[in-house]
ZAMARGU-4260 file (C-alpha; in steps of 0.2 Angstrom, whole numbers, plus 5000, padded with zeros to 4 digits):
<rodrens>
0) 5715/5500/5369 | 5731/5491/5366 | 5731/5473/5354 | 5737/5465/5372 | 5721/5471/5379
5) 5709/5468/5365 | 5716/5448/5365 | 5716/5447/5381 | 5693/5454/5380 | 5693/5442/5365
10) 5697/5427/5377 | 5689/5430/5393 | 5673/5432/5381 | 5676/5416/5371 | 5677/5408/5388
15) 5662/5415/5395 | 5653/5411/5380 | 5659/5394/5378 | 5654/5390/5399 | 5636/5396/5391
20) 5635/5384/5378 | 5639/5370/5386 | 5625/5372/5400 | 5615/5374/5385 | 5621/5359/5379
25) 5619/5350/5399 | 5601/5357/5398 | 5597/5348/5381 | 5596/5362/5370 | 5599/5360/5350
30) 5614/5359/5345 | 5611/5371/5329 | 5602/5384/5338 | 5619/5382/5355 | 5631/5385/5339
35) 5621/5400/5331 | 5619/5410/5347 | 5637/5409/5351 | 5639/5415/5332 | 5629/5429/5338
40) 5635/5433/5355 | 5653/5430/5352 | 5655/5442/5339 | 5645/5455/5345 | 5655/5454/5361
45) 5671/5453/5350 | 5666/5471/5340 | 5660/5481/5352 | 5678/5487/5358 | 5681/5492/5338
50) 5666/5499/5338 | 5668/5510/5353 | 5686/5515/5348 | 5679/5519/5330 | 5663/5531/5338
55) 5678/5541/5347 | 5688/5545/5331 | 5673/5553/5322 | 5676/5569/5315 | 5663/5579/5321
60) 5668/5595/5314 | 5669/5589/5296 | 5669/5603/5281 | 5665/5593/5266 | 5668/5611/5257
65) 5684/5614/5265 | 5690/5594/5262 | 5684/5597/5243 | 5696/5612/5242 | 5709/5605/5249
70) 5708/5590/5237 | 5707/5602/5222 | 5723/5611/5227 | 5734/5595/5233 | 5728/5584/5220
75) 5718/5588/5204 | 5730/5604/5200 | 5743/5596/5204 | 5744/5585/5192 | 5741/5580/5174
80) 5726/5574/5166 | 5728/5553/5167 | 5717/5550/5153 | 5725/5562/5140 | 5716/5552/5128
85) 5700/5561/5130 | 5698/5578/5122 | 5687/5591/5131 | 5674/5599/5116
</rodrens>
């Protein structure tokens, strides 16, 4: 999903959402309760593309061994001890 496209979601739901509340409003609905359902509504409309893009990059074939090794070996013998200070007994 390109930013263009996501903005462009973002606004067509705004206006959707705002066309909602204002009938509400016609209707003679409360104010407070009109303002917190289009809290509610708007941002779950304005989330769900991240969320759908997020559930695609999952890594299902993760090795948490594997990802531990790696991290030994590219990191931790890499490199010297930060806290030089402390003396193992």
């Amino acid at each position: 999903m390109t930013n263009q496209y996501y903005e462009e979601w973002c606004e067509e739901a705004r206006r959707k959402e705002l066309a909602l509340c204002l009938q509400k409003f016609n209707n003679g609905s409360d104010v407070n309760s009109v303002l917190e359902l289009l809290t509610h509504r708007l941002c779950a409309k304005l989330q769900w593309p991240l969320y759908d893009m997020v559930k695609k990059e999952i890594v299902k074939d993760y090795n948490p061994d594997a990802s531990l090794e790696w991290y030994k070996e590219n990191y931790i013998k890499r490199f010297n001890r930060v806290s030089d200070h402390i003396i193992d007994k």
